[in-house]
Backbone bond lengths (Angstrom), bond angles and torsions (degrees), N, CA, C in turn:
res aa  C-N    CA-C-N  psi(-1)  N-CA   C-N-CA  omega(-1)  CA-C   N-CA-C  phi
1 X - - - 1.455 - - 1.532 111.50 -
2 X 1.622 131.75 -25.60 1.600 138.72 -141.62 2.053 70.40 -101.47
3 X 1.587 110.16 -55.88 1.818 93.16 176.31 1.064 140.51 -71.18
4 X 1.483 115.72 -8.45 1.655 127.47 145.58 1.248 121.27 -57.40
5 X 1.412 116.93 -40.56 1.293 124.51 161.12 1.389 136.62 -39.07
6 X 1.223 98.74 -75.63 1.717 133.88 169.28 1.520 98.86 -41.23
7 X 1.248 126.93 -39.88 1.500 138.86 -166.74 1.156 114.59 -98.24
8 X 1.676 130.21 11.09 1.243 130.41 -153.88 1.969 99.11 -110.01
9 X 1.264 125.28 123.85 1.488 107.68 -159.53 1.727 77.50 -109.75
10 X 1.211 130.72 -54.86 1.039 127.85 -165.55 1.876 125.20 -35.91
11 X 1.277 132.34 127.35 1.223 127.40 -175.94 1.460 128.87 -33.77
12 X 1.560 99.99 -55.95 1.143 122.52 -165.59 2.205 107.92 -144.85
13 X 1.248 103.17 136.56 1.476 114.52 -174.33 1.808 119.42 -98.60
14 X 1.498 121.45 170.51 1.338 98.47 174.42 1.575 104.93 -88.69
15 X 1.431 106.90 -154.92 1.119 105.43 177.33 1.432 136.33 -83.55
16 X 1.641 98.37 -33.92 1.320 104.20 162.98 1.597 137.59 -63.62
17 X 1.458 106.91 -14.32 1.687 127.53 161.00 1.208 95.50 -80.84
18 X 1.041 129.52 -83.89 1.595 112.88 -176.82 1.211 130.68 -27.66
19 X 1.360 122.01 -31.17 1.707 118.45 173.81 1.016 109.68 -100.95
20 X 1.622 130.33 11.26 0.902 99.66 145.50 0.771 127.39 -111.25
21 X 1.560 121.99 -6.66 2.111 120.62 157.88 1.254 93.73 -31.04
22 X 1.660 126.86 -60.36 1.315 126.84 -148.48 1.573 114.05 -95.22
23 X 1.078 98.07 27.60 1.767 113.70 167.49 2.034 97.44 32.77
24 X 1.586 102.53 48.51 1.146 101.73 171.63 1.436 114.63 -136.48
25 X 1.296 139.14 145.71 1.156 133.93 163.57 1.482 136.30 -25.33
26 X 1.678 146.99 127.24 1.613 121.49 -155.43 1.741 93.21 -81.95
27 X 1.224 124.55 -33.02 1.663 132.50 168.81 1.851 95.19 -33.91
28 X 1.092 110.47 -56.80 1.847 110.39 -160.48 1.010 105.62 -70.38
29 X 2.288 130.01 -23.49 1.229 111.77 175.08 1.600 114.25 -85.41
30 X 1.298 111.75 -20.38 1.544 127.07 179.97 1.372 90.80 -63.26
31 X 1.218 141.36 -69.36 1.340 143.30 165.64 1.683 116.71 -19.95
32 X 1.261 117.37 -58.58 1.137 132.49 163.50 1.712 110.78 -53.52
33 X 1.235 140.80 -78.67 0.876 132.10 148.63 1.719 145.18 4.04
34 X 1.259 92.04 -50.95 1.467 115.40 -166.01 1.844 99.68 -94.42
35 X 1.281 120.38 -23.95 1.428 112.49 169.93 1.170 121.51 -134.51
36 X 1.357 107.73 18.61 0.954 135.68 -177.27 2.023 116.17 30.35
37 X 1.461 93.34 64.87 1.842 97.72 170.19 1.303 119.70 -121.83
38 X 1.707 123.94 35.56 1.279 143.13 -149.76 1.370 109.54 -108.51
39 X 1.017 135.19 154.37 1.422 120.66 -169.27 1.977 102.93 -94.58
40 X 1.170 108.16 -0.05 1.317 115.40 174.34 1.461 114.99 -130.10
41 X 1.159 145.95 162.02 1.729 165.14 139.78 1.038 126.90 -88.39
42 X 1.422 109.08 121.18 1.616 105.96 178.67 1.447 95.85 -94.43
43 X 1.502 101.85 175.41 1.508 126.16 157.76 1.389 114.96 -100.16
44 X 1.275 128.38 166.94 1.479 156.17 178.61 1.507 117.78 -108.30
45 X 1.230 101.82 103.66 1.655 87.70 -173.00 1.847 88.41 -139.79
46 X 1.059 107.44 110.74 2.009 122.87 -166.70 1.013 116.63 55.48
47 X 1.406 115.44 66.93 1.344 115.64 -168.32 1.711 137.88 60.86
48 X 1.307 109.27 -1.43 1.530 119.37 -179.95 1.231 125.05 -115.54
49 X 0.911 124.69 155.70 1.649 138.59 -162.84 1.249 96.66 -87.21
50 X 1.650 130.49 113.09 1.348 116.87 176.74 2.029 99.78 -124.71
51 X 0.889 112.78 160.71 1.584 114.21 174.31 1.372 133.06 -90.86
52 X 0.898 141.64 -154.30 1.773 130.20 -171.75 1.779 67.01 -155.61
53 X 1.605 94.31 130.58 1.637 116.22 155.65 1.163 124.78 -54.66
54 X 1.547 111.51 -55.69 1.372 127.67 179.96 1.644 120.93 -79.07
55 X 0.706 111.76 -9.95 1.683 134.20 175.26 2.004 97.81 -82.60
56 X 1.366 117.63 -62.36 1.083 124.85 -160.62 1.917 83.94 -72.71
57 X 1.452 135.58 -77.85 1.590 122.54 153.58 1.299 113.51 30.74
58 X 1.449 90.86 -81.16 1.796 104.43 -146.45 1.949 89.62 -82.90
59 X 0.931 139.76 -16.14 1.329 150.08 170.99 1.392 102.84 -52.12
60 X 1.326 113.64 -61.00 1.725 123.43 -157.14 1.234 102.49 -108.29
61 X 1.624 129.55 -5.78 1.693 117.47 150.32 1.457 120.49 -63.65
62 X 1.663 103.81 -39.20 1.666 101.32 169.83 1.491 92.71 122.29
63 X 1.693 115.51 12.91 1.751 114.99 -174.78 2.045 94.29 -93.83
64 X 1.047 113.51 -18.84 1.421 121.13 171.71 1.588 109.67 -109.82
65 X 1.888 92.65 162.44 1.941 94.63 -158.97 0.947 85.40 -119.06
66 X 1.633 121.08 113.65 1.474 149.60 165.22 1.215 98.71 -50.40
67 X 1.321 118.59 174.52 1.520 129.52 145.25 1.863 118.18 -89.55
68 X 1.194 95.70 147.36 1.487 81.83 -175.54 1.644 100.72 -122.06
69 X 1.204 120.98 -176.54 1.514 122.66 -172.50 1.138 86.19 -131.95
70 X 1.595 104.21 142.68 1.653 111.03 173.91 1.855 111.14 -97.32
71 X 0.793 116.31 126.67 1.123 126.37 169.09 1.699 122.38 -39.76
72 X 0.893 132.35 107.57 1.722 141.88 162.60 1.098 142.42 -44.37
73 X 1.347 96.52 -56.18 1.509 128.46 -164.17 1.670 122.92 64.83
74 X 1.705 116.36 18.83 0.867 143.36 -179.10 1.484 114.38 -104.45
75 X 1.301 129.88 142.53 1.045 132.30 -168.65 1.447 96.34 -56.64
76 X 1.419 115.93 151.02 1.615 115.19 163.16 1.756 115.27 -82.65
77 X 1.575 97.59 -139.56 1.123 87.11 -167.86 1.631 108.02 -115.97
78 X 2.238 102.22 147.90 0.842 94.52 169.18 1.830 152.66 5.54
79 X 1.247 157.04 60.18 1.292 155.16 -146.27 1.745 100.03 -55.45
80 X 1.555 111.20 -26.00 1.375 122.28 165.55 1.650 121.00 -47.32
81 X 0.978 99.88 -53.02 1.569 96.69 176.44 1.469 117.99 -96.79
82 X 1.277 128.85 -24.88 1.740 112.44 152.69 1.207 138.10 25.91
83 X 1.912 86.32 -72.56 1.982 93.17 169.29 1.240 119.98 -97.48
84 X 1.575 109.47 27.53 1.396 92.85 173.12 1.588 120.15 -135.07
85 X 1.452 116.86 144.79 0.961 139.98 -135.40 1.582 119.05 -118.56
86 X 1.413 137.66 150.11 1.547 120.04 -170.16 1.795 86.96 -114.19
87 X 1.883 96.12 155.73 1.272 125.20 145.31 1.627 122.55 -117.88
88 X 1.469 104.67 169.56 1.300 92.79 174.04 1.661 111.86 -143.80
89 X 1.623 121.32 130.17 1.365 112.24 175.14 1.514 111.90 -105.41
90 X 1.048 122.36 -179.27 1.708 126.30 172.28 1.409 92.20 -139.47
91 X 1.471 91.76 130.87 1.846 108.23 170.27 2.025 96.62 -120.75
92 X 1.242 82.42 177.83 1.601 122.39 167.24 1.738 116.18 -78.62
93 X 0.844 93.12 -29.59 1.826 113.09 178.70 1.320 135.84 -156.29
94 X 1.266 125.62 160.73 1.072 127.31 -160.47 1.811 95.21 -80.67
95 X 1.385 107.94 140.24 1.802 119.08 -157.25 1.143 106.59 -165.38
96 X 1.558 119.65 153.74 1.267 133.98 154.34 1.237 119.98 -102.86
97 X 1.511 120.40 -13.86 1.711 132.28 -168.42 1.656 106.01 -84.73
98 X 1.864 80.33 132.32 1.942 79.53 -177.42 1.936 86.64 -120.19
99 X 1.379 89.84 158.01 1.363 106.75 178.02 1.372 122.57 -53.20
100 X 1.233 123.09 140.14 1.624 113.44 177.97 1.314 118.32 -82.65
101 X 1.343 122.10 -19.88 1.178 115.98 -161.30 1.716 97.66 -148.60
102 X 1.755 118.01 150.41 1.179 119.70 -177.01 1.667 118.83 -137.45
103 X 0.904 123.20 155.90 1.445 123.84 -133.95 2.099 95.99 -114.36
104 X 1.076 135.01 70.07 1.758 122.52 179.13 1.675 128.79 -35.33
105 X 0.827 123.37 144.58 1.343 100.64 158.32 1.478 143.14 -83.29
106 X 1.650 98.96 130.19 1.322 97.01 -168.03 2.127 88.38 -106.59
107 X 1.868 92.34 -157.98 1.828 103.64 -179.05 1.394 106.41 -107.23
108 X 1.444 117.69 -24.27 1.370 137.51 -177.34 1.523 100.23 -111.19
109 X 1.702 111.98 129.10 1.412 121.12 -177.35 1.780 91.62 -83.66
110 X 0.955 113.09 -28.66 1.871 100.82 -178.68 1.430 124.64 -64.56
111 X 1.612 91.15 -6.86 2.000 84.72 -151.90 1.809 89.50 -118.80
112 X 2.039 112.45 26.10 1.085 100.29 153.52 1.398 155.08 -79.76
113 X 1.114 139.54 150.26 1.552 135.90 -136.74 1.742 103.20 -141.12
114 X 1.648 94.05 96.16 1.757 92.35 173.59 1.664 117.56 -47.45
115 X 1.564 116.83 141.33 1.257 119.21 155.16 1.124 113.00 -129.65
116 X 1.622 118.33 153.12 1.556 135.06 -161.28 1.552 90.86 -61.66
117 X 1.374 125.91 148.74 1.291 150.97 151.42 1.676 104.91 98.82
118 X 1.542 113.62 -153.62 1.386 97.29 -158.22 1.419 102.03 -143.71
119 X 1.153 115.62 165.63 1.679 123.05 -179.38 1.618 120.90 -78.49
120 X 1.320 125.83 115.29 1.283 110.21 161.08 1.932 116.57 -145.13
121 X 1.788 102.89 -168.37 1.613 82.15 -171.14 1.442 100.80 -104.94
122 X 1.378 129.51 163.99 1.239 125.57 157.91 1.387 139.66 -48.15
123 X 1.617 108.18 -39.43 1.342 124.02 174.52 1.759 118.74 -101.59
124 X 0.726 137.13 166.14 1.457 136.75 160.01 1.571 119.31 -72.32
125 X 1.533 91.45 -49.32 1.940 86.39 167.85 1.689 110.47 -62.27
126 X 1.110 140.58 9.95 1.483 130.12 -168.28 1.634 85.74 -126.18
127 X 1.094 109.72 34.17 1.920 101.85 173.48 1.517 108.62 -76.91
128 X 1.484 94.16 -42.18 1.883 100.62 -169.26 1.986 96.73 -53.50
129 X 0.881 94.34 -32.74 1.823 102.05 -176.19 1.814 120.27 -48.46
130 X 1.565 111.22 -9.44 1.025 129.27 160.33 1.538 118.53 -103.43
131 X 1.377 108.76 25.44 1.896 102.78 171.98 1.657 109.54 -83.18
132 X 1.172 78.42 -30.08 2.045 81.94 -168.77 1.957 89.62 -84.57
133 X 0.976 108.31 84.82 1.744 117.46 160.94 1.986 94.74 -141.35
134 X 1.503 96.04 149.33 1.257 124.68 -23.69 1.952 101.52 -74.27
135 X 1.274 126.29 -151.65 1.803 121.04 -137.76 1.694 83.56 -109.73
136 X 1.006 116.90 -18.87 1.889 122.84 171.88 1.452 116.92 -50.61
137 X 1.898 97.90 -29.21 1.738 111.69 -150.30 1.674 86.43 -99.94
138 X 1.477 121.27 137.10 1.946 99.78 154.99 1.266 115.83 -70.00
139 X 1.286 110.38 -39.69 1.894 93.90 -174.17 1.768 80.87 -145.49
140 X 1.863 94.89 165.92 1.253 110.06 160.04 1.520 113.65 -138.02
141 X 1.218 102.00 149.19 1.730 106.51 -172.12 1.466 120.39 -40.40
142 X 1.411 127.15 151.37 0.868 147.08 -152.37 1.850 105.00 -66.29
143 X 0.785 126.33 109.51 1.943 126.93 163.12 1.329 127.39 -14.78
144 X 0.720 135.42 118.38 1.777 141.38 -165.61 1.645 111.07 -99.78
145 X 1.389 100.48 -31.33 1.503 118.05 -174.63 1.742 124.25 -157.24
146 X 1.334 120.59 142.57 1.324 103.10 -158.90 1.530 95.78 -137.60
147 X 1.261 123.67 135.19 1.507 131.15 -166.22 1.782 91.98 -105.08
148 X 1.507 109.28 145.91 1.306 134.96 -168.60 1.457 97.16 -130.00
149 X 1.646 123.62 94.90 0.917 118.86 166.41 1.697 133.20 -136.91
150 X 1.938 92.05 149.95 1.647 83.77 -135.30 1.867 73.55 -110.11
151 X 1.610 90.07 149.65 1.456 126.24 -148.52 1.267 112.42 -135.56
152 X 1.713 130.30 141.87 1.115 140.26 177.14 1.765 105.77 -73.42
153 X 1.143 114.12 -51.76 1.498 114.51 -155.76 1.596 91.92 -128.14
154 X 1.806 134.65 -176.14 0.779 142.10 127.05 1.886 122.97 -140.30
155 X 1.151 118.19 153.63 1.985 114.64 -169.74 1.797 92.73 -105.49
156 X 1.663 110.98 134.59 1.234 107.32 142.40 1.755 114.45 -60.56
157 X 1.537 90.77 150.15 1.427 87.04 173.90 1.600 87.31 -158.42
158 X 1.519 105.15 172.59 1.481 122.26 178.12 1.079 115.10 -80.07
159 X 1.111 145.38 76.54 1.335 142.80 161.36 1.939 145.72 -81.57
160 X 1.088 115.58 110.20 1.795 97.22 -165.41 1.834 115.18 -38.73
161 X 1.149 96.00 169.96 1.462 102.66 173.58 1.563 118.62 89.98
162 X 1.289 120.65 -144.33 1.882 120.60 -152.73 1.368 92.32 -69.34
163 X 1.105 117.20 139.33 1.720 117.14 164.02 1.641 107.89 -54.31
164 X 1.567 97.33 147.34 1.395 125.06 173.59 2.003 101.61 49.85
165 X 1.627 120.30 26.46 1.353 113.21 -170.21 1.498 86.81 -96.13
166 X 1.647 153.41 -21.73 1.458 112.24 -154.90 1.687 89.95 -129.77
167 X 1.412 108.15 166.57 1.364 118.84 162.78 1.545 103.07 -143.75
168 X 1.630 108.31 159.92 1.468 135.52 175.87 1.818 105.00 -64.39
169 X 0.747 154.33 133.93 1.220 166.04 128.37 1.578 123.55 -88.88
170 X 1.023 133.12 117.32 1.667 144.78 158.33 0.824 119.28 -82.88
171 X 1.573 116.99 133.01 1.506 120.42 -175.01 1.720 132.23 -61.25
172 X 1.285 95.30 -13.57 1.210 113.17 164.68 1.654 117.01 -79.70
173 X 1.221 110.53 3.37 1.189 94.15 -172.52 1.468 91.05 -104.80
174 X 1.342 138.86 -7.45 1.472 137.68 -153.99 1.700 96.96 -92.42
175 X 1.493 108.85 138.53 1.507 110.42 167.45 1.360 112.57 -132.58
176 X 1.814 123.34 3.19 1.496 103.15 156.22 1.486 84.55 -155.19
177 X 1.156 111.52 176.57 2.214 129.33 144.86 0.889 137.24 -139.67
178 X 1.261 124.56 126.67 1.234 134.26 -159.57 1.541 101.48 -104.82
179 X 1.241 130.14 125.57 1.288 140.42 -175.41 1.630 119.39 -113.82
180 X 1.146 128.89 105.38 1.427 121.48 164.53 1.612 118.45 -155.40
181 X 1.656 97.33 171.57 1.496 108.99 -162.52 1.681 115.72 -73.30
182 X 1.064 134.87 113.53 1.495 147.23 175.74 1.486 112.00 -85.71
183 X 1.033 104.33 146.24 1.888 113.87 169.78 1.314 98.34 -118.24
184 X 1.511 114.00 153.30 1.537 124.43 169.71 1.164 117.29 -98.66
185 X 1.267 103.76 126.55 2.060 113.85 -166.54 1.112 126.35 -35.93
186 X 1.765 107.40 -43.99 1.845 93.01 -176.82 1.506 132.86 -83.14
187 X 1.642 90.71 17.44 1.626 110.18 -179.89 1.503 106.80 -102.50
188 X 1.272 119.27 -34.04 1.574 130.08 -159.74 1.542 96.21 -127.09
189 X 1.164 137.08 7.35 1.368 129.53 165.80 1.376 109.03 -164.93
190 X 1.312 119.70 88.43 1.339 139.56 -173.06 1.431 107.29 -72.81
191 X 1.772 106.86 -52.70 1.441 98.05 176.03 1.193 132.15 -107.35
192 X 1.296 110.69 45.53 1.338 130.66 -170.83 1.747 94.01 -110.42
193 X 1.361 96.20 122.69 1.696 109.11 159.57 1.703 133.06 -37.14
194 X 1.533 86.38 -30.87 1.528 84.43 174.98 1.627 115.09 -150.54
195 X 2.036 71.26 82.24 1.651 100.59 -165.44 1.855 105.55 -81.97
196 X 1.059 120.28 -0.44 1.511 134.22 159.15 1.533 118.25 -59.36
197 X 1.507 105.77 -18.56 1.780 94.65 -150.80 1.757 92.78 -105.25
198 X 1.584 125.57 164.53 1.385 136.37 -172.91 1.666 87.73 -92.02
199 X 1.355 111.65 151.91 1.507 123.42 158.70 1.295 114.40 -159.57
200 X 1.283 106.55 169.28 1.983 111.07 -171.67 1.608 108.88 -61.14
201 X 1.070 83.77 129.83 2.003 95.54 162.69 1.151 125.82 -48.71
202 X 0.917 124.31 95.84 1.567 131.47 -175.84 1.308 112.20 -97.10
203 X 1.258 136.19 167.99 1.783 152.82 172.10 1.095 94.65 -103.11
204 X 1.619 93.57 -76.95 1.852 127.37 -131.96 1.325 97.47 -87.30
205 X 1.908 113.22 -59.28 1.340 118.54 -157.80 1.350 102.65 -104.49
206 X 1.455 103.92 166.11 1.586 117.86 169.67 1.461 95.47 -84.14
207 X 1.558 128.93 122.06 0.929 143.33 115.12 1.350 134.25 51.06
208 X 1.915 93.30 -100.20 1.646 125.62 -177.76 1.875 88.48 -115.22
209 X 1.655 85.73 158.98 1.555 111.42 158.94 1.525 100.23 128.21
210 X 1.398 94.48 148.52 1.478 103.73 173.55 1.257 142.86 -55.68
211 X 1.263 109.04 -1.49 1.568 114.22 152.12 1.775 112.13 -121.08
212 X 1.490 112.73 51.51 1.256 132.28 147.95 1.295 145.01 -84.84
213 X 0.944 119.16 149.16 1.843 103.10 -175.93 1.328 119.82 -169.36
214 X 1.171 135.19 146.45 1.332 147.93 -135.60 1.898 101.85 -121.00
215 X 0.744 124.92 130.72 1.662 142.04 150.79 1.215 133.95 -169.33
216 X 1.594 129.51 -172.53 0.915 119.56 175.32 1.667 124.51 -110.19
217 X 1.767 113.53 178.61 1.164 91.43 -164.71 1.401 120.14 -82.97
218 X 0.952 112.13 -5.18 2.113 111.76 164.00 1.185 102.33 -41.75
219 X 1.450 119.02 -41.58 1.643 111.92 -136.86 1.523 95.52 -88.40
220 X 1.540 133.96 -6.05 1.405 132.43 -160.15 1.642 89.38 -129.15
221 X 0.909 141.55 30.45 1.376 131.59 162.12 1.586 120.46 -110.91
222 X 1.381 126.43 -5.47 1.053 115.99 -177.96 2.004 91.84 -130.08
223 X 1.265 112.13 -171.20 1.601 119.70 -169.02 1.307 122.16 -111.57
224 X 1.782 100.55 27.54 1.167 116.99 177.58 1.497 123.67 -93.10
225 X 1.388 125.30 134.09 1.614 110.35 -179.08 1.583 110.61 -14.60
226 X 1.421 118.52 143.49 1.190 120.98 149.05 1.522 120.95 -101.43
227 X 1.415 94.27 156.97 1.997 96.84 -173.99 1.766 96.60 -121.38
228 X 0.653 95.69 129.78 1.814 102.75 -172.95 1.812 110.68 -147.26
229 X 1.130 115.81 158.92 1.256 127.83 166.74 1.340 134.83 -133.39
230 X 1.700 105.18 140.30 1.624 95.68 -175.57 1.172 140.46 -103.07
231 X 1.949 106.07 47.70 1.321 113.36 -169.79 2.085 75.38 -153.34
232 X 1.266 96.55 131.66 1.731 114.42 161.86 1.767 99.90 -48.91
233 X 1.572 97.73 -47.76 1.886 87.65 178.36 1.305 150.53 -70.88
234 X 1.386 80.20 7.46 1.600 118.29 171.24 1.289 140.88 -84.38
235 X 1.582 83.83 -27.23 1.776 98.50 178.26 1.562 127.24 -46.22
236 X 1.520 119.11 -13.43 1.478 107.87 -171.15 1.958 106.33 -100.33
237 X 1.253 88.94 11.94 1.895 97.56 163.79 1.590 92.58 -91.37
238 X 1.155 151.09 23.21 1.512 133.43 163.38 1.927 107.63 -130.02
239 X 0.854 117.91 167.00 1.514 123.05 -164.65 1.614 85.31 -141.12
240 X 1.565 94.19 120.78 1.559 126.58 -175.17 0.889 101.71 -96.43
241 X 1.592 133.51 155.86 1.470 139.41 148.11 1.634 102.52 -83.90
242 X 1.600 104.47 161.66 1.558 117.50 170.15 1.476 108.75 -51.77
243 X 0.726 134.79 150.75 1.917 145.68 -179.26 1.214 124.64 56.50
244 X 1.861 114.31 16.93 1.103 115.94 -158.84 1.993 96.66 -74.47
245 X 1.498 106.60 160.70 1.294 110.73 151.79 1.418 137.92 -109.80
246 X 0.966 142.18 114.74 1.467 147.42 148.51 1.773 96.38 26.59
247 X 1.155 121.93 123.86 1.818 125.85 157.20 1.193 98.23 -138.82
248 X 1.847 99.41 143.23 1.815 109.92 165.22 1.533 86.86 -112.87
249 X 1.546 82.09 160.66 1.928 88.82 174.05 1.838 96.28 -155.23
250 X 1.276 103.51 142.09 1.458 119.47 -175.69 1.665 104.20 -96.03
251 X 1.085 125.25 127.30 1.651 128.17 -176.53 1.096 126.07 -98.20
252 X 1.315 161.59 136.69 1.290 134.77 144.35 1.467 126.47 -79.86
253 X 1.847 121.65 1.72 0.977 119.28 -165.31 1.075 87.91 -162.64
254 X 1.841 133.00 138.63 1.528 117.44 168.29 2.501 84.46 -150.28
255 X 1.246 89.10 175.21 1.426 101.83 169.75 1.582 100.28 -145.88
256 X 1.873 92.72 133.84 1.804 92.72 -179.53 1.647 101.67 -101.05
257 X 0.711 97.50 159.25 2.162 121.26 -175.38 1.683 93.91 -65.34
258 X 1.208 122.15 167.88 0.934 126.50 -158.63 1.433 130.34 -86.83
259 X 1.803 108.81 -13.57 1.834 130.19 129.88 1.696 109.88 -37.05
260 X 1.113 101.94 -61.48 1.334 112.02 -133.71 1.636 141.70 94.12
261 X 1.394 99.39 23.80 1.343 107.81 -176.26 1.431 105.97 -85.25
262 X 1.170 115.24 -64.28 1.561 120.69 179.43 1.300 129.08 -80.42
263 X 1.232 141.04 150.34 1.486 130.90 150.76 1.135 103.93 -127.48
264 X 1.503 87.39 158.64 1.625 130.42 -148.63 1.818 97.01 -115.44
265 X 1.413 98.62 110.99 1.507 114.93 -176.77 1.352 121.13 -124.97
266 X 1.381 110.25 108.08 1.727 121.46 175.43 1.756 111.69 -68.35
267 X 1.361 102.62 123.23 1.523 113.43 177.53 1.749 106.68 -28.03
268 X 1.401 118.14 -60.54 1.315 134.59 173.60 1.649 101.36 -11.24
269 X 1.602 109.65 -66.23 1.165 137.96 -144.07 1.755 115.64 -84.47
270 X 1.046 87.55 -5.67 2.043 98.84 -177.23 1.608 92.85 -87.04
271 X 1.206 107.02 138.10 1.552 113.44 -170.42 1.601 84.78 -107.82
272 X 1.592 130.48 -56.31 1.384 127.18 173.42 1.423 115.99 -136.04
273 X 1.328 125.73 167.53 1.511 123.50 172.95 1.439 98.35 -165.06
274 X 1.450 104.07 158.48 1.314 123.71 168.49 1.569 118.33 -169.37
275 X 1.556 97.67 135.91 1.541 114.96 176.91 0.865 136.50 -76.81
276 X 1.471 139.45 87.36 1.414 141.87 -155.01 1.621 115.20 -64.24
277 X 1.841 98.95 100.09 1.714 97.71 -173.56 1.351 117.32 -42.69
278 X 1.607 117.77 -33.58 1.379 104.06 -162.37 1.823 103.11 -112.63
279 X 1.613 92.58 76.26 1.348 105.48 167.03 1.797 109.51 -148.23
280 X 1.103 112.46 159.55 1.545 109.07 -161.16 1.747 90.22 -137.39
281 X 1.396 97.23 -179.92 1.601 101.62 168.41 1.354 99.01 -159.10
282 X 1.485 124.10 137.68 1.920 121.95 -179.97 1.866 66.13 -131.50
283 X 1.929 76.20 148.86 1.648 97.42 157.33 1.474 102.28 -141.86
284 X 1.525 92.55 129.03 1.554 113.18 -176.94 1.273 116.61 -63.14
């Protein structure tokens, strides 16, 4: 990879070269990107995420501060899920039905041209990025419910709206969905900084924060480690059962696997949790 490097004349790379100079997933730099807490920045050049050569360089000499993964001593993760990857839609209701067909962007609304499969965003924070559907409408009402679905493959494609927010998905590429109810921030988190963004319906627990975390409800019913994650975009490093529901759980103590994808949570160690009734899970 250091003589791919060395050999690289071009300024800036896509993303999928970039992760893998950086022996990281292209989801984790889009991730990076998108909230920007990455130890690098891309640029935008037609809508795409491209990299700085010399940026990625100074990363893997050791003059920039990577992220590192702490070690566990726990098995990592599954090799099963690896290639697989999350989308995310927002409905009106609670659903399992994904669209058949998805719409590109064209300059002329007449001269649009259905294609097989369906629109969604990469990240979860880029959900609001599907209000303006279809591009005729300025806005459409706020999301009631937002499907999490985890996917073999995904296509750039042209789509109207936020830069770099939608991709093509095929139904073939889908292997479960996770469905549940969201509130919109500046109603349910006033003093939260990023009172713009959709997040899970909560009662009991807060939501977001750094000692938050995401799983399902298999994984909190018995007194066995839990494996959870603290990004929604994370979810396809865990293996759901059929009917599972959506759980957040607040920690006081967790250990991540030796990525850092998952953490590893002793019953002891959950300070609170709760299962969001109105969330479902089908696996295709």
């Amino acid at each position: 990879m250091q003589k791919l490097l060395e050999n690289e004349t071009r300024p800036a790379i896509p993303t999928a070269e970039a992760a893998r100079l950086l022996g990281r997933r292209p989801q984790t730099l889009r991730h990076w990107a998108c909230v920007g807490n990455g130890p690098l920045s891309p640029i935008r050049v037609h809508r795409r995420l491209m990299w700085p050569v010399e940026e990625i360089r100074r990363l893997l000499s050791g003059d920039g501060q990577q992220p590192e993964a702490v070690s566990s001593g726990f098995a990592g993760v599954p090799k099963s899920t690896r290639h697989l990857r999350m989308v995310f839609r927002g409905t009106d209701f609670f659903t399992f039905h994904l669209p058949s067909h998805a719409c590109p962007d064209v300059e002329d609304e007449s001269d649009y041209e259905d294609v097989p499969g369906f629109e969604a965003v990469y990240t979860f924070r880029r959900l609001d990025g599907l209000q303006y559907r279809p591009l005729s409408s300025s806005f459409r009402k706020t999301f009631s419910h937002a499907q999490a679905i985890c996917v073999t493959a995904i296509e750039d494609w042209d789509f109207p709206g936020d830069d770099l927010a939608s991709v093509l998905v095929s139904h073939e590429a889908v292997r479960w969905i996770l469905c549940f109810r969201v509130g919109w921030g500046d109603i349910r988190r006033q003093c939260d900084s990023r009172a713009n963004d959709y997040a899970p319906w909560t009662t009991t627990v807060w939501s977001e924060g750094n000692d938050v975390f995401y799983t399902f409800s298999s994984a909190v019913q018995s007194d066995a480690l839990v494996q959870a994650v603290s990004y929604l975009d994370n979810l396809s490093f865990l293996s759901p059962q059929d009917g599972d529901k959506l759980a957040v759980i607040r920690a006081s103590e967790w250990t991540w696997e030796e990525r850092g994808d998952i953490a590893f949570i002793r019953s002891q160690d959950i300070i609170e949790q709760e299962t969001i009734s109105d969330s479902g899970m089908r696996i295709l």
